[in-house]
C-alpha positions as CSV (number, residue, x, y, z in Angstrom):
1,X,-150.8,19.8,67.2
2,X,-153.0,17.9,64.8
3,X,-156.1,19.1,66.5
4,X,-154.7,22.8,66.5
5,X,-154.6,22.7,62.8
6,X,-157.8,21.1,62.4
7,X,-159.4,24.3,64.5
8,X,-156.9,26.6,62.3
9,X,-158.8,25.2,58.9
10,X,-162.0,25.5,60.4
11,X,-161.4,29.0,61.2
12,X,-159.9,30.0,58.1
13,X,-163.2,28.5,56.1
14,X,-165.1,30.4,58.9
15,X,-163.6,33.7,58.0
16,X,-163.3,33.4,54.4
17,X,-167.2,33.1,54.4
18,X,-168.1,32.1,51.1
19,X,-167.3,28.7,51.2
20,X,-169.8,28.3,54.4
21,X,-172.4,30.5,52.7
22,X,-172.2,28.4,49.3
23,X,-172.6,24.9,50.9
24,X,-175.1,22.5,50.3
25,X,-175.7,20.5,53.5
26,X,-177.2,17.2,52.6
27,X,-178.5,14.6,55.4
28,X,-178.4,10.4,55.2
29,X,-180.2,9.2,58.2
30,X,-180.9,5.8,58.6
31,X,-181.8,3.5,61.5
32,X,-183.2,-0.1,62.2
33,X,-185.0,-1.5,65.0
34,X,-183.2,-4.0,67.5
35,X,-185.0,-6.1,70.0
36,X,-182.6,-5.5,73.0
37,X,-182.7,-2.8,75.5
38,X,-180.4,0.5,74.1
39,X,-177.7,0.5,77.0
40,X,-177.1,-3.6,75.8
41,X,-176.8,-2.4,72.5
42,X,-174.2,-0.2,72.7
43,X,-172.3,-2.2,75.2
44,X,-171.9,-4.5,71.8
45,X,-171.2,-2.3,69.2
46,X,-170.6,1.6,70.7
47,X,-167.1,1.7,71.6
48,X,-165.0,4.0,69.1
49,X,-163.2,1.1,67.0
50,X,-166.4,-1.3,66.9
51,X,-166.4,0.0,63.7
52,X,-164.7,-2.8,62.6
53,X,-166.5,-5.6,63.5
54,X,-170.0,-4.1,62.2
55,X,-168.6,-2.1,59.1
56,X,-165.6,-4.4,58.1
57,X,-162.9,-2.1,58.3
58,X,-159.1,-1.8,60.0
59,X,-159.3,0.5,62.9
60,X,-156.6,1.9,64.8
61,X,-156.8,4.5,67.9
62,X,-154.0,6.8,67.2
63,X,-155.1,9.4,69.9
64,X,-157.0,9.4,73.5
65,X,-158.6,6.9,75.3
66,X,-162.0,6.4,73.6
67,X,-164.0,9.8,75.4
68,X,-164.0,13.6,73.4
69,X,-160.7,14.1,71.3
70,X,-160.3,10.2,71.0
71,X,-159.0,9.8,66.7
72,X,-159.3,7.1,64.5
73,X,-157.8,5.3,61.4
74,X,-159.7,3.8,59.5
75,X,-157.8,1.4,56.6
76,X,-155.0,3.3,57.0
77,X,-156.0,6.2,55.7
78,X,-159.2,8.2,57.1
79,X,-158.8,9.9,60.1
80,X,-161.9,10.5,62.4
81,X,-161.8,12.4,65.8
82,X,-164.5,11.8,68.1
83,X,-166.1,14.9,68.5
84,X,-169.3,14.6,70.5
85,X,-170.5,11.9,72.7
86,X,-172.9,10.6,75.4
87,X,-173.4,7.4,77.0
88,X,-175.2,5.5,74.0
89,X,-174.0,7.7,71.2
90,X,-171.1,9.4,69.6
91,X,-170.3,11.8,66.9
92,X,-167.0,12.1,64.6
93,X,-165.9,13.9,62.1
94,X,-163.4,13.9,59.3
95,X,-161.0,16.9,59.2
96,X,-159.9,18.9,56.2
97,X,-157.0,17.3,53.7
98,X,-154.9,19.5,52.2
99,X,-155.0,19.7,48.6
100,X,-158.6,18.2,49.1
101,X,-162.1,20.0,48.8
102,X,-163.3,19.9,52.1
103,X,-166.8,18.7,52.5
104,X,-167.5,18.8,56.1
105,X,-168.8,15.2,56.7
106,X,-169.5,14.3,59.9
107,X,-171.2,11.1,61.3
108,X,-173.2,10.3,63.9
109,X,-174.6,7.1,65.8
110,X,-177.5,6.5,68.6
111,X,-178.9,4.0,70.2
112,X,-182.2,5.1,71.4
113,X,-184.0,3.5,73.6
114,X,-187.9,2.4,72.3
115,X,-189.1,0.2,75.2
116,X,-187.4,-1.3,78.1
117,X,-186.3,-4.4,75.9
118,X,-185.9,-2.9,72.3
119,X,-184.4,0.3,70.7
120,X,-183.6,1.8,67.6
121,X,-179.9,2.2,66.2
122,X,-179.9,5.4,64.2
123,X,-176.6,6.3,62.5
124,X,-177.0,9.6,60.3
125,X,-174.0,11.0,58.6
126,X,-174.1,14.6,56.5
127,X,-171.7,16.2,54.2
128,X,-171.6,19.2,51.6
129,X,-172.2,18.0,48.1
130,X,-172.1,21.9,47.0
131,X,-168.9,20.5,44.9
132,X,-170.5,17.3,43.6
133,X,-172.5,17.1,40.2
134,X,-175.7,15.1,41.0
135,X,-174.5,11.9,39.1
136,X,-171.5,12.2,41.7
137,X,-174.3,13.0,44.8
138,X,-176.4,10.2,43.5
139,X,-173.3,7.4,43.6
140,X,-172.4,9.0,47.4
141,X,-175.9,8.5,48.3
142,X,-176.2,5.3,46.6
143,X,-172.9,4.2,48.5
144,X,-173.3,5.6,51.7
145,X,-177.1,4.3,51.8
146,X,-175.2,0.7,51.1
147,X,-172.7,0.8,53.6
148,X,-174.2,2.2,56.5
149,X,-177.1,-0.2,56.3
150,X,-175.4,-3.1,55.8
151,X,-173.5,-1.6,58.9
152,X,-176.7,-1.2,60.7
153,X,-177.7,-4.8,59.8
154,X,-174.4,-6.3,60.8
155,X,-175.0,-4.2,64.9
156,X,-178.9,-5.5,64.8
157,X,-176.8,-9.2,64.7
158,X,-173.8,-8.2,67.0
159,X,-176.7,-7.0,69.9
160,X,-179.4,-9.9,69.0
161,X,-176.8,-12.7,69.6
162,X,-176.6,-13.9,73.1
């Protein structure tokens, strides 16, 4: 039912067509360098609620079993349904709340594979900051930039440790 309403938002910005056609699509992508091979790395840090031993934060499965459709909680509050996904990356997204401008984020993280014993952890995230003034965009880039790379440093320790 949730997801049903999710696709019943999109579709309604869809049609409406001005909300889509006045975005502002901004992309954060950041990554570091890990000296283990990629498939190890994720086998530390990729499953769905890892999130909360890298990022800090309470996370709860609410839906699915970890593959497409699997949702999230995080603290409570910010729902995530997993929305794309291979074996050493995944893709979520936060849907609409009502009431709430909806900026489209969406998040995604890779390990990629470099050499046979190091890759690259690459976690990107994107939203639409047509309804943020730039001293708003600024402090969302300033704290998203923060977060995910002290999230990023925190998997580069989880996959390095033996």
């Amino acid at each position: 039912m949730q997801c049903q309403k999710i696709i019943l938002a999109f579709l309604a910005l869809a049609i409406s067509g001005t909300a889509l056609a006045e975005a502002d699509y901004y992309r954060l992508k950041l990554e570091i360098d890990i000296n283990r091979p990629a498939d190890e790395v994720w086998s530390k840090v990729g499953e769905y609620c890892d999130i909360s031993e890298w990022l800090g934060v309470e996370c709860e499965i609410t839906q699915g079993d970890g593959g497409l459709g699997t949702v999230r909680v995080l603290n409570g509050s910010i729902v995530e349904p997993l929305v794309a996904q291979t074996e050493l990356s995944y893709g979520y997204s936060q849907p609409p709340v009502e009431g709430v401008y909806y900026n489209f984020y969406h998040g995604f993280m890779e390990a990629r594979p470099v050499t046979d014993s190091t890759s690259k952890m690459i976690y990107t995230v994107m939203w639409d900051r047509s309804h943020e003034d730039e001293a708003t965009f600024q402090a969302n880039v300033e704290r998203r930039t923060n977060l995910f790379t002290n999230g990023l440093q925190k998997m580069k320790e989880i996959a390095e440790s033996e």
